[in-house]
C-alpha positions as CSV (number, residue, x, y, z in Angstrom):
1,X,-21.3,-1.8,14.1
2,X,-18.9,-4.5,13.1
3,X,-15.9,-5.2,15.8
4,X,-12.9,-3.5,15.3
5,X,-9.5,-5.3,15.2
6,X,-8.1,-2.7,17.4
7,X,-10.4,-0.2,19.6
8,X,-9.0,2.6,22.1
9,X,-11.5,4.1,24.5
10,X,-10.8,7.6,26.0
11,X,-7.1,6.4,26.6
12,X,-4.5,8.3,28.8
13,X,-1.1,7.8,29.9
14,X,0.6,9.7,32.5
15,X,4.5,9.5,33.8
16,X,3.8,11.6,37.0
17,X,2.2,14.4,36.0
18,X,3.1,14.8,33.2
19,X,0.2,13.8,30.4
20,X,1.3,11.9,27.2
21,X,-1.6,10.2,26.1
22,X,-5.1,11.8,26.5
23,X,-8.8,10.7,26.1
24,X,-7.8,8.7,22.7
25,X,-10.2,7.0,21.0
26,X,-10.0,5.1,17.5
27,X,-11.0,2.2,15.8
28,X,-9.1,0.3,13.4
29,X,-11.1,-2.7,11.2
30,X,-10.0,-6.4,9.8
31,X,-8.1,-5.3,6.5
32,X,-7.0,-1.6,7.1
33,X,-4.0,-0.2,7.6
34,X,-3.9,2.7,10.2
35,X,-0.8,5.0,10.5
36,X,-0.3,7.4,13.6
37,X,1.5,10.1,12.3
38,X,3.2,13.6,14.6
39,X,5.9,15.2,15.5
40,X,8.5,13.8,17.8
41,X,6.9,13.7,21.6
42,X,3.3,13.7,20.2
43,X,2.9,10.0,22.1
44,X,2.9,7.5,19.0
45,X,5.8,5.1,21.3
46,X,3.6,5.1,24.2
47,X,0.3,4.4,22.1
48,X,1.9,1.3,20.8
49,X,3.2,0.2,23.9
50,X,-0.3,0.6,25.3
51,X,-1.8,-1.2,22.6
52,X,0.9,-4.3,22.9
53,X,0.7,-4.2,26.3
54,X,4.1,-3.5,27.7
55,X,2.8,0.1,29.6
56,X,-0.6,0.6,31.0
57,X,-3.2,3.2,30.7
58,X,-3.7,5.6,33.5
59,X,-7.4,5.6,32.0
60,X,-9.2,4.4,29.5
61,X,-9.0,1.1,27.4
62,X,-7.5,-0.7,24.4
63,X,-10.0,-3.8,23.0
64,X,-8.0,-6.2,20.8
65,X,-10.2,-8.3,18.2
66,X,-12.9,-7.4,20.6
67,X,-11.8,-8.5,24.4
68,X,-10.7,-5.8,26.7
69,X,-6.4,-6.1,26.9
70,X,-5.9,-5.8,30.4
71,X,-8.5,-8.3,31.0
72,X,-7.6,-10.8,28.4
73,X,-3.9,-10.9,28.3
74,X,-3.7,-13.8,26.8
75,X,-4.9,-11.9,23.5
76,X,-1.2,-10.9,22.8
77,X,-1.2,-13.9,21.3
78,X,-2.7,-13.4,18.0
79,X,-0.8,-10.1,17.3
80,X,2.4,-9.6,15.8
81,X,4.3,-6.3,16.9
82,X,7.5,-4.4,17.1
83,X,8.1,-2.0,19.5
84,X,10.5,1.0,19.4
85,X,12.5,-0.6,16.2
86,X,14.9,-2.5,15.5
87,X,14.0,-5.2,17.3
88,X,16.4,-6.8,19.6
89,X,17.9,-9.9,18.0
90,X,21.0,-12.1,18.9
91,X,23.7,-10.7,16.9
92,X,26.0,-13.6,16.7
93,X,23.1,-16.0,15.3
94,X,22.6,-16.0,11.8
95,X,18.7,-13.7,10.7
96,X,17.4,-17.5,9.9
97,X,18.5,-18.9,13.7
98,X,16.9,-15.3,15.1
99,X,13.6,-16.7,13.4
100,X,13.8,-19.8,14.5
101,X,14.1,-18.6,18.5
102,X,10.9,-16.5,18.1
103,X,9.3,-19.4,16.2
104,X,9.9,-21.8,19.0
105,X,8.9,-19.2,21.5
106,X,5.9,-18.4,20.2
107,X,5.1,-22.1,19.4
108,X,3.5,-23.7,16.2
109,X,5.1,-22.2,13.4
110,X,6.7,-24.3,10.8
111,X,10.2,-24.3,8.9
112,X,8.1,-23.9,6.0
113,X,6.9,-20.5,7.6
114,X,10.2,-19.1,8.6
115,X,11.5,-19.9,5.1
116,X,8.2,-17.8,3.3
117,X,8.7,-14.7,5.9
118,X,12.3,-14.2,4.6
119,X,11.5,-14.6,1.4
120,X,8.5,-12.0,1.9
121,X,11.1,-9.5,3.5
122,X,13.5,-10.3,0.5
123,X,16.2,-11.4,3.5
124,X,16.3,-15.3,1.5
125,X,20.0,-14.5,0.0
126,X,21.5,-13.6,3.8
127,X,19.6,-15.7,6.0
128,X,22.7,-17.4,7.3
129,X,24.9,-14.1,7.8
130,X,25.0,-13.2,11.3
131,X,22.8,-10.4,12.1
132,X,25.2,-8.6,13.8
133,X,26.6,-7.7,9.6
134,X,23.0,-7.2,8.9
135,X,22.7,-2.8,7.7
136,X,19.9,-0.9,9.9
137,X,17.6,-1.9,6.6
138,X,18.0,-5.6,7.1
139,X,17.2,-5.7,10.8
140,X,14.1,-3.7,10.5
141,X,13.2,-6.0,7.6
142,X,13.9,-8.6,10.0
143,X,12.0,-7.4,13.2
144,X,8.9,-7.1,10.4
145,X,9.6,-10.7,9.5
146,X,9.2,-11.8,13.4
147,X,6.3,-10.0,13.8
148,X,4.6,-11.9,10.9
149,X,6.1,-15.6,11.6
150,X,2.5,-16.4,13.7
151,X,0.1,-14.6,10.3
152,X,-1.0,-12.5,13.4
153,X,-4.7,-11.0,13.1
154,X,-3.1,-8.0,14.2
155,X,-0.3,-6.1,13.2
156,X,1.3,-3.2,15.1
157,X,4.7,-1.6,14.3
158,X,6.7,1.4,15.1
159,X,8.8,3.2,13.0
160,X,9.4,0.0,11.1
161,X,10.6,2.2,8.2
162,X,13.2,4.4,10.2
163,X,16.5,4.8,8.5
164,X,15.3,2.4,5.7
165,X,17.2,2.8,2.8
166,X,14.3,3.2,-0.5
167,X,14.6,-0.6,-1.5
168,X,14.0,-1.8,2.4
169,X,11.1,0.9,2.4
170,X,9.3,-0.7,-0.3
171,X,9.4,-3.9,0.7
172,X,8.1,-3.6,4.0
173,X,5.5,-1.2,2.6
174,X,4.2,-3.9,-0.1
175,X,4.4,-6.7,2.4
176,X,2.2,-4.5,4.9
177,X,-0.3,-4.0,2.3
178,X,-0.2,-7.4,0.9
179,X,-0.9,-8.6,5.3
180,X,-4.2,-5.8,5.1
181,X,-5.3,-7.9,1.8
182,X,-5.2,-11.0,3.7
183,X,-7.4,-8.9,6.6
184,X,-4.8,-8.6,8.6
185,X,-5.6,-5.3,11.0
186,X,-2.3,-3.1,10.8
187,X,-1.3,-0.2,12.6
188,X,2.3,1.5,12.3
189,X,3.6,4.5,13.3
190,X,5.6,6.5,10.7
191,X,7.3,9.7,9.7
192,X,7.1,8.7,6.3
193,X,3.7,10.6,5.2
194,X,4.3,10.4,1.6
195,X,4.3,6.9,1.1
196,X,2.0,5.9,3.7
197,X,-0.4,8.1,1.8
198,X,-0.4,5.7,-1.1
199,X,-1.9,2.8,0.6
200,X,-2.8,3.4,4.2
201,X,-6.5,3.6,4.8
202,X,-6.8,6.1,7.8
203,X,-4.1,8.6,9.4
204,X,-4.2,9.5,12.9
205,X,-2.4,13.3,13.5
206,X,-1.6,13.1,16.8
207,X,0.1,16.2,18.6
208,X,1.2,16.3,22.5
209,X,-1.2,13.0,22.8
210,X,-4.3,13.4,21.8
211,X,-6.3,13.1,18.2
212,X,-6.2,16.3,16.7
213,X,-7.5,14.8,13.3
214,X,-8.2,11.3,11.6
215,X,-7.7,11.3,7.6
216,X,-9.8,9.2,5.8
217,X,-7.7,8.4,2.7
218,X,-9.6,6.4,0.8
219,X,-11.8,9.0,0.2
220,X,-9.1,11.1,-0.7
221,X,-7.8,8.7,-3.8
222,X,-10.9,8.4,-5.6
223,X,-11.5,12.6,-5.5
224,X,-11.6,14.3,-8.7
225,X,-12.1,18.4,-9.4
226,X,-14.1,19.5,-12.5
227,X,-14.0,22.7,-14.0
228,X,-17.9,23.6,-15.4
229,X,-20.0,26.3,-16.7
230,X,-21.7,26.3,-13.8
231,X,-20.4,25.6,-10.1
232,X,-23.8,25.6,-8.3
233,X,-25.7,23.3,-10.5
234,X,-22.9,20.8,-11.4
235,X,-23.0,20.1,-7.6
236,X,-26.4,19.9,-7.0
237,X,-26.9,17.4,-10.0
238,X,-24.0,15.3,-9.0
239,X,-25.0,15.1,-5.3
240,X,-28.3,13.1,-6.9
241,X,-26.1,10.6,-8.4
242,X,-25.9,7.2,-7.1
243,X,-22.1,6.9,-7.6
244,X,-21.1,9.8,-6.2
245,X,-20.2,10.0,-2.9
246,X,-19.9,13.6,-1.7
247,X,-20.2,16.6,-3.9
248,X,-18.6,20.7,-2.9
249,X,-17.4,23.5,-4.6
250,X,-14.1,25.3,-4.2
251,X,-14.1,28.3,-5.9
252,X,-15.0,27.9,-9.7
253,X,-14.7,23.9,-9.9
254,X,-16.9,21.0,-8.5
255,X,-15.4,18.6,-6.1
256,X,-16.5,15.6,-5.4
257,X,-15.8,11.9,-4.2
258,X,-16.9,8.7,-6.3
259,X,-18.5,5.6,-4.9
260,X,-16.3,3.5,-7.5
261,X,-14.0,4.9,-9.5
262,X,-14.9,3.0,-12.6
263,X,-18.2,5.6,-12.4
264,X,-15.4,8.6,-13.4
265,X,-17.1,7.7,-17.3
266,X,-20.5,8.7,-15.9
267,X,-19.9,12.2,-14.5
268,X,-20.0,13.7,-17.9
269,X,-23.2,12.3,-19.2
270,X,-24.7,13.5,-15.8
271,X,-23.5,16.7,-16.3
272,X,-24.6,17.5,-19.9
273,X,-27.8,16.3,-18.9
274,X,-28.2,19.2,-16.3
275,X,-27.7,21.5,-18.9
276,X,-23.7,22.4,-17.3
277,X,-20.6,22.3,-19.7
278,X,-18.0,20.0,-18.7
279,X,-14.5,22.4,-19.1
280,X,-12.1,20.1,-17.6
281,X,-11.4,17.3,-15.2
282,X,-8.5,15.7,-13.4
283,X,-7.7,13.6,-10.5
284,X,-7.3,16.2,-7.0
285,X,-4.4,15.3,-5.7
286,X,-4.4,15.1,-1.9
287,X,-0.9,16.1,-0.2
288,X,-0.7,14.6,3.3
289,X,2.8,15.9,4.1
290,X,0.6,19.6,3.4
291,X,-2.2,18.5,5.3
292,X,-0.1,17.5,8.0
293,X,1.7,20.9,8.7
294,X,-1.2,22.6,8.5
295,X,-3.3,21.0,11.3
296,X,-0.1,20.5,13.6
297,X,0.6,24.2,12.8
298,X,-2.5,25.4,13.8
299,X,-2.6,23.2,16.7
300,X,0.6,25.1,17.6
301,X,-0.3,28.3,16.4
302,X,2.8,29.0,14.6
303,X,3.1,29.1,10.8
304,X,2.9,25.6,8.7
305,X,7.0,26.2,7.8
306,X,7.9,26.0,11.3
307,X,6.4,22.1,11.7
308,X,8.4,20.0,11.1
């Protein structure tokens, strides 16, 4: 198996007695995006501060492009990160001269660099305002654009979309998925389930610590439902295709998961030459936010309304 940007091994944190983290274990690869998603208290802070370094595990471990954390410090090096957002900046120095500190600080990182980051963050036109007139938008915009001043390997972010007005939202949302194209690993914590659902790779649903489910969304994007003549034999002559992925029923259509979706031309031909009737097809929508409420609910064992 390949190495994994970021790896957790049975991890647990405990203030006292009092558990916060248990036994968590995930991987997260070179070029994904990974989002811990749950309610408030379910642990996402203190997961990222484990993974950043700044707590330590009671138990377990947290491997960083492959070398143990607490034995290889040093690692923190190649990642970027913010931490319980907004970052801390001075707020009588303009967004440019807050750049420039961590750019010195964290040593090799050109004018030329600061200068793309802003631009990359949209902050270009009020780079010499003082960040203490920045909105909530702006600094989180600007705690993102620290965090990517060293192209860090690694990329781990809380809430860096909390209180974002929609323009700030997308930004940082097409900047993180423009980092994963570049193979950057990233890894954010969010309450904002559905946009994250439109790009992230993987979701975490984490509830009072631990990993209650891991949503692989890529799979979910390129799912399609078919109505047919016949249920039964649509999905035993699909399963045989080379382009298809996974094939099930639910109820009187075929569901079913392609390899690429430029194959989504092929599944008629296949199915006409079973002998099935092809009565309808679309794209199946996956709902996250849905998803979500259901497995925290049931966690709970209260009714999906009452998550929230």
């Amino acid at each position: 198996m390949a190495s994994a940007a970021i790896e957790t091994r049975q991890l647990s944190k405990h203030y006292g007695q009092r558990p916060v983290v248990r036994d968590l274990s995930f991987r997260v690869a070179p070029g994904e995006v990974y989002a811990l998603v749950g309610p408030n208290g379910a642990g996402k802070t203190t997961v990222i501060r484990l993974l950043t370094g700044l707590a330590f595990p009671t138990a377990g471990s947290v491997y960083l492009l492959g070398l143990d954390l607490l034995k290889n410090p040093a690692i923190r090096r190649r990642i970027g990160a913010v931490v319980e957002a907004p970052a801390a900046f001075y707020p009588y120095l303009s967004g440019r001269a807050n750049l420039a500190l961590h750019a010195r600080l964290a040593g090799g990182v050109s004018e030329g660099r600061i200068a793309e980051v802003l631009r990359l963050l949209e902050l270009e036109t009020s780079a010499e305002r003082k960040v203490g007139v920045y909105s909530l938008g702006m600094r989180q915009r600007l705690g993102v654009a620290a965090a990517l001043l060293t192209q860090p390997e690694v990329l781990i972010l809380d809430e860096p979309a909390s209180g974002m007005d929609p323009l700030s939202l997308h930004v940082v949302h097409r900047v993180l998925r423009e980092a994963a194209s570049m193979g950057t690993a990233v890894l954010l914590s969010t309450h904002h389930l559905d946009e994250v659902a439109a790009y992230c790779s993987r979701v975490a649903i984490l509830e009072e610590g631990q990993l209650i489910d891991e949503v692989n969304l890529l799979d979910r994007r390129d799912r399609y439902r078919a109505q047919v003549s016949d249920v039964r034999r649509a999905q035993l002559a699909l399963k045989t295709q080379p382009f298809i992925r996974h094939a099930g029923t639910r109820g009187d259509e075929v569901v079913f998961i392609l390899e690429d979706s430029a194959a989504l031309g092929r599944v008629a031909g296949a199915l006409v030459a079973a002998g099935v009737e092809l009565l309808g097809l679309a794209r199946d929508n996956f709902d996250l936010r849905a998803y979500y409420r259901e497995r925290v609910s049931a966690k709970r064992g209260v009714a999906p309304e009452e998550v929230a």
